[in-house]
N, CA, C and O of each residue as an XYZ file, in Angstrom:
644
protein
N     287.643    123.705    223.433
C     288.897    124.367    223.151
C     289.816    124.216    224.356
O     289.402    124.401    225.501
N     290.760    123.961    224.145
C     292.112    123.944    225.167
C     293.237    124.271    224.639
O     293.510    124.053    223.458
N     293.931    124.775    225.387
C     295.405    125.130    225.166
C     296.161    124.873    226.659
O     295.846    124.800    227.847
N     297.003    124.809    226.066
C     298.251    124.742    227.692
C     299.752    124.737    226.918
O     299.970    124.070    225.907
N     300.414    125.315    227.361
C     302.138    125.352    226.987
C     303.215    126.101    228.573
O     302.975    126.836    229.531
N     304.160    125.506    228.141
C     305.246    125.844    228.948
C     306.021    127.039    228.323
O     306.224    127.039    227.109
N     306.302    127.691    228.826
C     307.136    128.800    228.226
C     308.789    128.608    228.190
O     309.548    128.504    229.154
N     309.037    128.598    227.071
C     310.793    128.307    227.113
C     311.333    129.469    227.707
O     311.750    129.489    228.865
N     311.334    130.600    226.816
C     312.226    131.763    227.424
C     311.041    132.865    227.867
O     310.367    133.591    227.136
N     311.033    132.756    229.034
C     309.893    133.982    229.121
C     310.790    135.482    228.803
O     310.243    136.374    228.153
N     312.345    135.660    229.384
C     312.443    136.851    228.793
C     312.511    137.483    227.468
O     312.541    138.666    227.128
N     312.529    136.357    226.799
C     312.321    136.421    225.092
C     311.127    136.968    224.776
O     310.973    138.094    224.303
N     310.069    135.992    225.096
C     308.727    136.450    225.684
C     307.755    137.621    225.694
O     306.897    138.005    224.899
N     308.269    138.132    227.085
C     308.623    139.373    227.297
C     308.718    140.371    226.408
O     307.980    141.319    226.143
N     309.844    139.966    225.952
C     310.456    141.487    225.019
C     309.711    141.127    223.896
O     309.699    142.172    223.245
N     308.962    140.133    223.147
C     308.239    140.149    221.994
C     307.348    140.897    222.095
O     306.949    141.682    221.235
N     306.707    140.640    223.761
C     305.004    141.412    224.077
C     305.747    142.626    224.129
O     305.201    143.244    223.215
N     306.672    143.425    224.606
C     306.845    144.392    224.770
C     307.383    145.287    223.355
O     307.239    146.509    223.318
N     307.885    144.674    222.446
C     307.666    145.117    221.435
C     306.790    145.397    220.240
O     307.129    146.129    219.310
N     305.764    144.831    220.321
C     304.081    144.586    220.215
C     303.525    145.608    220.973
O     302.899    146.346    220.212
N     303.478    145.920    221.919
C     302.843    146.918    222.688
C     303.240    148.333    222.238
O     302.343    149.143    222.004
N     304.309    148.619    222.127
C     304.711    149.824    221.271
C     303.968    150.094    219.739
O     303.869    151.231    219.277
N     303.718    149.487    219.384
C     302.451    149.987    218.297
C     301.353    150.048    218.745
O     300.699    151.089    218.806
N     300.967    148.903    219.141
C     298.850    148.658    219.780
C     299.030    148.110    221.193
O     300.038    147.797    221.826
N     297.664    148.092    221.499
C     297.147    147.583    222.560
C     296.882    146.368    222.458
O     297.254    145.800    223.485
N     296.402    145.636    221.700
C     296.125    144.501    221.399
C     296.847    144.111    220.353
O     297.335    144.719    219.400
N     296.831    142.555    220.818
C     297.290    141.618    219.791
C     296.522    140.020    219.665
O     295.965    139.243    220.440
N     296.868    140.067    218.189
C     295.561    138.675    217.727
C     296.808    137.700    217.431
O     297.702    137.655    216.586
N     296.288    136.692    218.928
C     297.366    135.417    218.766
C     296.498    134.118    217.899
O     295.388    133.672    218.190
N     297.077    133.848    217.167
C     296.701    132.638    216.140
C     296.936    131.006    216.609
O     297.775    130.583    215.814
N     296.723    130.381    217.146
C     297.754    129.314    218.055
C     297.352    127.892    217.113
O     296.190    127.554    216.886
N     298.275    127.332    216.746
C     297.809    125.754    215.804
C     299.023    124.872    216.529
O     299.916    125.015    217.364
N     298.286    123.570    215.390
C     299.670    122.720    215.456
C     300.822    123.015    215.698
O     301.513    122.615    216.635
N     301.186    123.977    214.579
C     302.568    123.828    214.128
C     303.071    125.253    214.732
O     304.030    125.299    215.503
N     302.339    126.437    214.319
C     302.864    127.629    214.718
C     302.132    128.517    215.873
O     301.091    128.059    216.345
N     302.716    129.996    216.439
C     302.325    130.877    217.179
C     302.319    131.960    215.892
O     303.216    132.010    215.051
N     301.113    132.826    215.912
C     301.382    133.780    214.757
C     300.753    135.186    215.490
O     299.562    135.431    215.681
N     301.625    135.814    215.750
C     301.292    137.567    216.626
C     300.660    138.338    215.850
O     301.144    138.094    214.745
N     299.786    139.213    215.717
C     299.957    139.923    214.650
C     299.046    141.401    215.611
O     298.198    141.281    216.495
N     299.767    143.025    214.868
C     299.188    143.934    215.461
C     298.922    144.935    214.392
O     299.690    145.280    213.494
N     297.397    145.453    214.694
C     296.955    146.324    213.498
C     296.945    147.762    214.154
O     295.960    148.130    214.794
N     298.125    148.625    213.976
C     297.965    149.882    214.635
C     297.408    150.698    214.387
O     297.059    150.723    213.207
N     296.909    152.001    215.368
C     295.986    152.880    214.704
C     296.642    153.537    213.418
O     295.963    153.655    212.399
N     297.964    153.965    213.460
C     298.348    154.389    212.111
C     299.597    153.455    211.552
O     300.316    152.890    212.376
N     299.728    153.375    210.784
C     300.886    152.439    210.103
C     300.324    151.005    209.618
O     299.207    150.516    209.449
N     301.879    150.509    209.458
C     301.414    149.118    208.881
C     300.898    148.157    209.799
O     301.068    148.375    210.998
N     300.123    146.838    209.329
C     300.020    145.899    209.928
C     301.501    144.863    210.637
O     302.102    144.058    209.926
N     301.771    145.051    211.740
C     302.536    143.931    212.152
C     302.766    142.211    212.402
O     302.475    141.801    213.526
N     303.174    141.413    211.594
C     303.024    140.198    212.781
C     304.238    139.087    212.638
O     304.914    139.041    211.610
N     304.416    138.374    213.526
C     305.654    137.613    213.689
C     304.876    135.998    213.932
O     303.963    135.934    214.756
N     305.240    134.924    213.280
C     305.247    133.735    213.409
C     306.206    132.845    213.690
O     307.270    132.984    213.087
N     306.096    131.948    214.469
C     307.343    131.097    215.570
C     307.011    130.193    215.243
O     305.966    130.089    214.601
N     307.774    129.175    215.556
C     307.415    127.622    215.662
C     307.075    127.333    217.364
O     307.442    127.849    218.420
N     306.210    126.269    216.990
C     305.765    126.005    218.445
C     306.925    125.920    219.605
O     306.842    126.300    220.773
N     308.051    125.295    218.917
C     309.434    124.929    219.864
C     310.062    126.391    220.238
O     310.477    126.630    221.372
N     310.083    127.053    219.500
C     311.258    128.374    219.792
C     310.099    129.070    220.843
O     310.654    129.758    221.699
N     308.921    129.044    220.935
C     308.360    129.819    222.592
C     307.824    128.121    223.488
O     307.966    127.993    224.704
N     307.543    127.589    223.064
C     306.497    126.929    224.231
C     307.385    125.304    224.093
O     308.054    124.884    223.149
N     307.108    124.733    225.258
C     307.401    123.246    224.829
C     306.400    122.389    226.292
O     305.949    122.855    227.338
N     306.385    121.505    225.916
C     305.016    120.885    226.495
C     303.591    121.328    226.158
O     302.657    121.553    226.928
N     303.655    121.410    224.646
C     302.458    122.171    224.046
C     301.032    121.218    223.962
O     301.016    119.990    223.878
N     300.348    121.739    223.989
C     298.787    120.967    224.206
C     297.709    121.894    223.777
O     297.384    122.917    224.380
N     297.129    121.391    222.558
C     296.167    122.475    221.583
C     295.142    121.897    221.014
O     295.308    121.236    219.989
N     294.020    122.035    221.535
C     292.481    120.917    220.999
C     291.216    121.979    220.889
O     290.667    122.663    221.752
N     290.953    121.817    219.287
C     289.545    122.449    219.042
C     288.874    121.615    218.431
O     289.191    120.428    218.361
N     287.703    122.191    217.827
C     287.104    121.519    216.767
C     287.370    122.129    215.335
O     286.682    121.646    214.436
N     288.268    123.119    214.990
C     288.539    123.881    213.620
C     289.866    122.554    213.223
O     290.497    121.643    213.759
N     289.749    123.022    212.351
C     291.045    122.379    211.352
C     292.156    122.559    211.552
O     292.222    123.773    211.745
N     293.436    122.021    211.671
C     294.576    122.024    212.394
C     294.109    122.476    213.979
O     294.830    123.384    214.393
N     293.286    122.136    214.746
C     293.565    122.705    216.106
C     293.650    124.573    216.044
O     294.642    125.063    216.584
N     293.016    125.173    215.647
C     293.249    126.640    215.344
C     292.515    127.240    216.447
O     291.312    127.499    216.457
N     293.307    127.421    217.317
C     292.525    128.896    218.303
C     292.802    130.434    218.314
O     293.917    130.874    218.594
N     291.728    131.241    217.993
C     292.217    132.777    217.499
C     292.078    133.672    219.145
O     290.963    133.396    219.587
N     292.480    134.171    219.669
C     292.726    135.250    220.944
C     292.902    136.622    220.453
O     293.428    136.876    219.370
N     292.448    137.509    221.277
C     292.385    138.989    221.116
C     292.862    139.142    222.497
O     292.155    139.297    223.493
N     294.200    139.079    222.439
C     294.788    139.378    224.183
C     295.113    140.785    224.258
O     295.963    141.207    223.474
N     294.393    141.832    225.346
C     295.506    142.815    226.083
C     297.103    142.778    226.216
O     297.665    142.070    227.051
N     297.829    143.669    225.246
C     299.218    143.650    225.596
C     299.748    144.178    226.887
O     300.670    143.553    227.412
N     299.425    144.921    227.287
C     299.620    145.374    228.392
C     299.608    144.877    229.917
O     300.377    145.212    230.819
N     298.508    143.973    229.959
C     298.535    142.948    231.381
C     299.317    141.634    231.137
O     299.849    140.941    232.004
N     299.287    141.380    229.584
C     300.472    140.122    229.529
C     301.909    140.628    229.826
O     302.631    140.448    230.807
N     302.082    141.260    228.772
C     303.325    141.979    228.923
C     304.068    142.534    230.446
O     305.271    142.507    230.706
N     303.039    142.991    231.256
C     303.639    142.990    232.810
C     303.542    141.780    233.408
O     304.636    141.460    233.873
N     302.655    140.930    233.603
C     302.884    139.620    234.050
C     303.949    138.831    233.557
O     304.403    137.839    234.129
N     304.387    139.361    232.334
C     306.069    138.471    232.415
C     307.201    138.648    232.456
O     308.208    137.940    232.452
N     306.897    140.040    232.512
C     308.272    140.685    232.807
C     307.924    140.553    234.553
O     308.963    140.298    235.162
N     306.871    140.655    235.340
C     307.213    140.436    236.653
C     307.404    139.084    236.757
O     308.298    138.552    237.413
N     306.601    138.554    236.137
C     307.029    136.778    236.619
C     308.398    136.639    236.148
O     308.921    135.615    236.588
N     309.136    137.330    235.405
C     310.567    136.598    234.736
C     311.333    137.195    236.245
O     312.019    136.428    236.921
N     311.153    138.368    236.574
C     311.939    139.467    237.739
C     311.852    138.726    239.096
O     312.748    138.768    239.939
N     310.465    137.908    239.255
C     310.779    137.414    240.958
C     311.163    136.575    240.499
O     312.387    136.703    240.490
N     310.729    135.212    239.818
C     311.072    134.416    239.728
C     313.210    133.893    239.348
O     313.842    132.872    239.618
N     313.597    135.141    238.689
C     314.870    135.223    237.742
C     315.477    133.956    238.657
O     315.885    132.835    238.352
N     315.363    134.558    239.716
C     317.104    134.644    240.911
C     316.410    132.901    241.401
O     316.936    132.708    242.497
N     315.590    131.751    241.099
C     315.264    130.940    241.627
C     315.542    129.876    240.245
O     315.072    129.909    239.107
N     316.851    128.619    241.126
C     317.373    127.790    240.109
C     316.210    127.038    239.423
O     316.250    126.736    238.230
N     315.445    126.827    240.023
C     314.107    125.725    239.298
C     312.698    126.393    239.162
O     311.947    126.295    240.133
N     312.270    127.059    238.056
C     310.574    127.305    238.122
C     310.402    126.966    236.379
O     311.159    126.574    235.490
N     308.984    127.356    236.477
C     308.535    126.662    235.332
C     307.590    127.589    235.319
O     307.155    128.053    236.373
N     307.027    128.089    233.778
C     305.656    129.138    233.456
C     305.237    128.704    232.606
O     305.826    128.416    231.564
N     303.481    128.476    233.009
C     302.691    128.328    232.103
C     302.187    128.781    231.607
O     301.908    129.804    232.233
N     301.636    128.785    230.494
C     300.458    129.996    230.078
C     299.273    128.827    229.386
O     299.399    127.998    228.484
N     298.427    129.097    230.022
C     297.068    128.210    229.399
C     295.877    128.880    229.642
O     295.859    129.890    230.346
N     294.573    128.274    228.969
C     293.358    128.613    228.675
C     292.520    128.280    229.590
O     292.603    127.138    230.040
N     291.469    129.214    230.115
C     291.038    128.784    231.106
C     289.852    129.498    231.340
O     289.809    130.555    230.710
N     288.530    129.175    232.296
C     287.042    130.236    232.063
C     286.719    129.790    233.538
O     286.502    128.722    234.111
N     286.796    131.225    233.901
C     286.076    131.668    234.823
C     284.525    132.249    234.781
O     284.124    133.033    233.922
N     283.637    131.658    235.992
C     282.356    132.179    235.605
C     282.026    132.105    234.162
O     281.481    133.134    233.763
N     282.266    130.830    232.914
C     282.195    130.962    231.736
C     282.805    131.781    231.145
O     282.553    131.814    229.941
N     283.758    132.704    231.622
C     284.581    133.344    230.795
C     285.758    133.500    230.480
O     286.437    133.954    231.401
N     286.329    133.297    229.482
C     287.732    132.535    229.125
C     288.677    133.709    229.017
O     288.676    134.775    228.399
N     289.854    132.811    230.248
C     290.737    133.778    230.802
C     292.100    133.387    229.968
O     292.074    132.471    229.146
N     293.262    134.125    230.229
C     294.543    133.566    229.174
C     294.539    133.023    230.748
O     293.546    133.312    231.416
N     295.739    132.149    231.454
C     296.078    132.360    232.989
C     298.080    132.147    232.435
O     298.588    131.419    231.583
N     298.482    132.804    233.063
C     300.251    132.899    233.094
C     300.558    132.027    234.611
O     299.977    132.653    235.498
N     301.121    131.065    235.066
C     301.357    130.458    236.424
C     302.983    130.195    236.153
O     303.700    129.716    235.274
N     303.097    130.755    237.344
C     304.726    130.159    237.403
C     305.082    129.480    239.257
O     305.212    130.133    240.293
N     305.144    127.994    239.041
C     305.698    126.937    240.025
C     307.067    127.480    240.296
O     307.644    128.033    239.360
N     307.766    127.375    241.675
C     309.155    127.499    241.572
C     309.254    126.427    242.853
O     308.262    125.763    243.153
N     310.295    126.321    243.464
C     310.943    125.475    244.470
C     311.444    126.834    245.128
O     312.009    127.664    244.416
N     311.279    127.024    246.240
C     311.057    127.989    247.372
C     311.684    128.030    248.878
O     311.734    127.033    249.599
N     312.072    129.097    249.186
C     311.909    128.844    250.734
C     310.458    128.686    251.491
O     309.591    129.369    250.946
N     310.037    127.988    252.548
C     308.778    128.073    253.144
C     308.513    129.087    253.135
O     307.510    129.507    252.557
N     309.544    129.996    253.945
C     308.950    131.213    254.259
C     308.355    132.295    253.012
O     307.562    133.150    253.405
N     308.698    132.283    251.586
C     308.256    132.808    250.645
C     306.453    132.210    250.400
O     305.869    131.129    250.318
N     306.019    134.064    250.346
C     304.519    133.772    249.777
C     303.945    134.123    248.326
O     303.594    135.279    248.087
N     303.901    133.655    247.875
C     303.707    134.511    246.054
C     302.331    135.234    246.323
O     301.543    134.839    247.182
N     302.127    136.260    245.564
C     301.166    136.994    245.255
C     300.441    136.699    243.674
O     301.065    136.638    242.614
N     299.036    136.549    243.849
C     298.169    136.173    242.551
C     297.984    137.759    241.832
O     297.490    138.539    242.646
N     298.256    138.341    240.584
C     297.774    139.082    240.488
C     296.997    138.895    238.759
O     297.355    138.287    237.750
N     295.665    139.857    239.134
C     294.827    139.460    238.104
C     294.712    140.808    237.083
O     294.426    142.001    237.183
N     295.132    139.820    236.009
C     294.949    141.130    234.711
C     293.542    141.680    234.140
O     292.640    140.930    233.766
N     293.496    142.632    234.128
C     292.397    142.994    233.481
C     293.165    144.424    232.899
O     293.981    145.254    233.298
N     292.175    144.076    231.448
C     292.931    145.651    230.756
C     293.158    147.061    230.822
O     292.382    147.555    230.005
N     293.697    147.789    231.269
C     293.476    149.173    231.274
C     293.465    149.714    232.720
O     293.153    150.892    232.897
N     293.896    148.658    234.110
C     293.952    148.401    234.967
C     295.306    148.073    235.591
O     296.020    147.258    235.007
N     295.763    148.689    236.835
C     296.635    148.489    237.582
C     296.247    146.936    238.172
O     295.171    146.604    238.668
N     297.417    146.118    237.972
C     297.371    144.902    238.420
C     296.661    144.961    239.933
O     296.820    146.103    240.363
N     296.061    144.275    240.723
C     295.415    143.895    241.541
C     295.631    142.258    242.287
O     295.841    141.223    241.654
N     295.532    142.366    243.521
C     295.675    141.074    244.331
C     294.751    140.564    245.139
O     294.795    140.545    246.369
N     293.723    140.055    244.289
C     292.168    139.523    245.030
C     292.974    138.571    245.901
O     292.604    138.924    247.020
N     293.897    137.525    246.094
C     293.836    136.983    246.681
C     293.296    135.368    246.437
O     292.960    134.524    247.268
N     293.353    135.311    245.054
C     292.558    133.756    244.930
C     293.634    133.238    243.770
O     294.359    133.972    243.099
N     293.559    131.892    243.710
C     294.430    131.631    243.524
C     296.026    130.654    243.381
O     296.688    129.877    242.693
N     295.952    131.360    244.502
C     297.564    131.123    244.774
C     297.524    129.758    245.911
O     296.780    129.848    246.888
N     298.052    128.983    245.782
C     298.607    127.823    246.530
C     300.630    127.458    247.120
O     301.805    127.635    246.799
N     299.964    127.025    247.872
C     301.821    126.465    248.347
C     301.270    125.300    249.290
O     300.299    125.202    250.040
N     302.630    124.217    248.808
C     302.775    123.596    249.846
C     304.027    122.878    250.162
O     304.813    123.067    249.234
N     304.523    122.161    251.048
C     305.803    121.665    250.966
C     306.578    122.523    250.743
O     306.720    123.405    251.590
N     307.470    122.559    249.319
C     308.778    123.175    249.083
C     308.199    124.270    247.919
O     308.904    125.233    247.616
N     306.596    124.021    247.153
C     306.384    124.299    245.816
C     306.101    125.787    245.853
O     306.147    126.057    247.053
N     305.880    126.695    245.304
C     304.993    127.803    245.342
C     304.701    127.942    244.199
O     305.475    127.658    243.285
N     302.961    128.629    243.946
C     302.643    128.587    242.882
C     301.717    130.374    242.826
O     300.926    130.792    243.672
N     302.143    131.031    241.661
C     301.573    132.282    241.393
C     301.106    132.279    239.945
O     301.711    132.002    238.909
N     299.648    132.730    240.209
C     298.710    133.045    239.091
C     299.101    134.336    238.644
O     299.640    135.155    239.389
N     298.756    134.608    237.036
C     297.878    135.807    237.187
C     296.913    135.608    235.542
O     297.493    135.340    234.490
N     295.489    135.796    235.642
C     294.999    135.549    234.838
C     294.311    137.097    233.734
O     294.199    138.268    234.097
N     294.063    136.648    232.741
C     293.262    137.450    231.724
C     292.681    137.793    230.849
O     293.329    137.623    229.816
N     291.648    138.257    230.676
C     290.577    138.109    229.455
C     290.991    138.259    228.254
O     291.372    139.379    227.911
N     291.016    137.184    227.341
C     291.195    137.352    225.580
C     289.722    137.642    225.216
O     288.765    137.453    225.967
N     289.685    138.035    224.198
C     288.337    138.907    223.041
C     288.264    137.804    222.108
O     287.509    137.866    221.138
Protein backbone atom coordinates (compact mmCIF):
# COMPACT_ATOMS: atom_id res chain seq x y z
CA UNK A 1 0.00 0.00 0.00
CA UNK A 2 1.18 3.55 -0.75
CA UNK A 3 -0.13 6.79 -0.94
CA UNK A 4 1.55 10.20 -1.33
CA UNK A 5 -0.22 13.59 -2.50
CA UNK A 6 0.50 17.23 -2.45
CA UNK A 7 -1.96 19.32 -0.90
CA UNK A 8 -3.49 22.11 -3.08
CA UNK A 9 -5.21 24.29 -0.54
CA UNK A 10 -4.31 23.29 2.84
CA UNK A 11 -6.54 26.11 4.23
CA UNK A 12 -9.44 24.54 2.49
CA UNK A 13 -8.14 21.52 4.04
CA UNK A 14 -8.15 22.66 7.18
CA UNK A 15 -11.51 23.95 7.44
CA UNK A 16 -12.93 20.54 5.95
CA UNK A 17 -11.04 18.66 8.99
CA UNK A 18 -12.29 21.23 11.12
CA UNK A 19 -15.65 20.92 10.16
CA UNK A 20 -15.62 17.11 10.54
CA UNK A 21 -14.36 17.41 13.92
CA UNK A 22 -17.38 19.22 15.17
CA UNK A 23 -19.47 16.13 14.99
CA UNK A 24 -16.76 13.12 15.73
CA UNK A 25 -13.50 12.36 16.50
CA UNK A 26 -12.77 10.33 13.81
CA UNK A 27 -13.02 10.16 10.32
CA UNK A 28 -12.97 7.19 7.66
CA UNK A 29 -10.93 8.49 4.64
CA UNK A 30 -11.68 6.31 1.51
CA UNK A 31 -8.70 7.23 -0.96
CA UNK A 32 -8.91 5.67 -4.87
CA UNK A 33 -8.18 6.56 -8.25
CA UNK A 34 -10.49 8.93 -8.87
CA UNK A 35 -11.88 10.26 -5.53
CA UNK A 36 -11.23 11.39 -1.63
CA UNK A 37 -14.46 10.29 0.25
CA UNK A 38 -14.67 11.73 4.22
CA UNK A 39 -17.17 10.31 5.95
CA UNK A 40 -18.23 10.80 9.94
CA UNK A 41 -20.53 8.59 12.03
CA UNK A 42 -21.50 10.71 15.12
CA UNK A 43 -22.43 9.60 18.41
CA UNK A 44 -25.89 11.12 17.85
CA UNK A 45 -27.23 12.25 14.50
CA UNK A 46 -26.80 11.55 11.02
CA UNK A 47 -24.05 9.96 9.19
CA UNK A 48 -21.79 12.62 7.46
CA UNK A 49 -19.58 12.46 4.35
CA UNK A 50 -18.17 14.60 1.55
CA UNK A 51 -16.46 13.28 -1.70
CA UNK A 52 -13.84 15.38 -3.88
CA UNK A 53 -12.11 14.71 -6.82
CA UNK A 54 -8.60 13.88 -6.53
CA UNK A 55 -7.71 17.48 -8.23
CA UNK A 56 -9.84 19.87 -5.99
CA UNK A 57 -7.50 18.59 -2.64
CA UNK A 58 -4.30 16.87 -3.79
CA UNK A 59 -2.24 17.09 -7.02
CA UNK A 60 0.85 15.03 -7.52
CA UNK A 61 -1.26 12.10 -6.44
CA UNK A 62 0.28 8.58 -6.07
CA UNK A 63 -2.07 5.58 -4.85
CA UNK A 64 -0.98 1.69 -5.06
CA UNK A 65 -2.71 -1.34 -3.44
CA UNK A 66 -3.64 -4.59 -4.22
CA UNK A 67 -7.77 -3.92 -3.94
CA UNK A 68 -9.54 -2.82 -6.99
CA UNK A 69 -9.28 0.68 -8.17
CA UNK A 70 -6.24 1.27 -5.80
CA UNK A 71 -8.70 1.57 -2.64
CA UNK A 72 -7.10 2.50 0.67
CA UNK A 73 -9.58 2.79 3.77
CA UNK A 74 -7.96 5.05 7.01
CA UNK A 75 -9.52 5.63 10.38
CA UNK A 76 -7.65 9.02 11.01
CA UNK A 77 -7.85 11.12 14.40
CA UNK A 78 -9.51 14.48 13.57
CA UNK A 79 -8.05 16.25 15.97
CA UNK A 80 -4.11 15.83 15.44
CA UNK A 81 -4.77 16.28 11.63
CA UNK A 82 -6.82 19.04 11.94
CA UNK A 83 -4.08 20.97 14.17
CA UNK A 84 -1.24 20.00 12.06
CA UNK A 85 -2.80 22.03 9.30
CA UNK A 86 -4.03 24.65 10.54
CA UNK A 87 -0.41 25.05 12.18
CA UNK A 88 1.36 24.06 9.13
CA UNK A 89 -0.95 26.53 6.97
CA UNK A 90 -0.09 29.51 10.06
CA UNK A 91 3.88 29.18 9.97
CA UNK A 92 4.21 28.34 6.85
CA UNK A 93 1.28 31.22 5.39
CA UNK A 94 3.74 34.27 5.31
CA UNK A 95 6.54 32.05 3.10
CA UNK A 96 6.28 32.71 -0.92
CA UNK A 97 7.32 29.00 -1.80
CA UNK A 98 6.37 25.73 0.37
CA UNK A 99 4.78 22.72 -0.51
CA UNK A 100 2.65 19.98 1.92
CA UNK A 101 2.56 16.62 1.79
CA UNK A 102 0.55 14.23 3.24
CA UNK A 103 1.60 10.52 2.70
CA UNK A 104 1.64 6.99 4.11
CA UNK A 105 4.14 5.82 6.02
CA UNK A 106 5.16 2.88 9.07
CA UNK A 107 7.04 3.34 11.70
CA UNK A 108 8.30 0.37 13.78
CA UNK A 109 5.64 -1.46 11.32
CA UNK A 110 3.16 0.88 12.12
CA UNK A 111 1.42 2.94 9.65
CA UNK A 112 1.56 6.54 10.26
CA UNK A 113 -0.58 9.34 8.07
CA UNK A 114 2.88 11.86 7.96
CA UNK A 115 1.77 15.79 6.94
CA UNK A 116 5.51 17.47 5.74
CA UNK A 117 5.72 20.81 4.64
CA UNK A 118 9.27 21.94 2.56
CA UNK A 119 9.52 25.75 2.37
CA UNK A 120 12.55 27.98 1.11
CA UNK A 121 13.78 29.70 4.32
CA UNK A 122 16.02 31.90 6.03
CA UNK A 123 19.15 29.78 7.43
CA UNK A 124 18.55 31.04 10.46
CA UNK A 125 14.88 29.44 10.68
CA UNK A 126 14.53 25.95 12.53
CA UNK A 127 11.20 24.02 12.02
CA UNK A 128 9.91 21.98 14.75
CA UNK A 129 8.69 18.09 14.10
CA UNK A 130 5.64 17.62 15.92
CA UNK A 131 4.10 14.17 16.40
CA UNK A 132 0.40 13.40 16.48
CA UNK A 133 -0.96 11.06 18.51
CA UNK A 134 -4.67 11.13 19.53
CA UNK A 135 -6.04 12.59 22.52
CA UNK A 136 -2.65 14.20 23.11
CA UNK A 137 -1.08 17.60 23.21
CA UNK A 138 1.18 17.79 20.22
CA UNK A 139 4.76 16.94 21.27
CA UNK A 140 8.42 17.57 19.85
CA UNK A 141 10.55 14.32 20.07
CA UNK A 142 12.78 15.87 17.94
CA UNK A 143 13.14 13.36 14.99
CA UNK A 144 12.54 14.07 11.97
CA UNK A 145 13.13 17.25 10.88
CA UNK A 146 15.96 18.11 8.37
CA UNK A 147 17.43 21.38 6.75
CA UNK A 148 19.86 22.16 4.54
CA UNK A 149 21.05 24.88 2.23
CA UNK A 150 18.05 27.21 1.71
CA UNK A 151 15.29 24.10 2.29
CA UNK A 152 13.52 23.44 5.58
CA UNK A 153 11.59 20.59 6.16
CA UNK A 154 8.80 19.89 9.12
CA UNK A 155 7.13 16.63 9.92
CA UNK A 156 4.38 15.79 11.84
CA UNK A 157 3.17 12.27 11.76
CA UNK A 158 0.01 9.97 12.82
CA UNK A 159 -1.62 6.86 13.48
CA UNK A 160 -4.68 5.83 11.13
CA UNK A 161 -6.93 2.66 12.51
Amino acid sequence: MRFRANIRDEATFAKLTGSLLLLSKVVWIRLDNDQVRFTVIPERGSQVWAVLSIGSIFHDYVIQSATANNTINLQVPLAPLNRALRSAFNAFSSFSAYTASLRLTKKDNIPLLSLTMITDTLPSFRPSTVLLEPDHEPSDPGHDTAGGNDDSVSSADGPPR
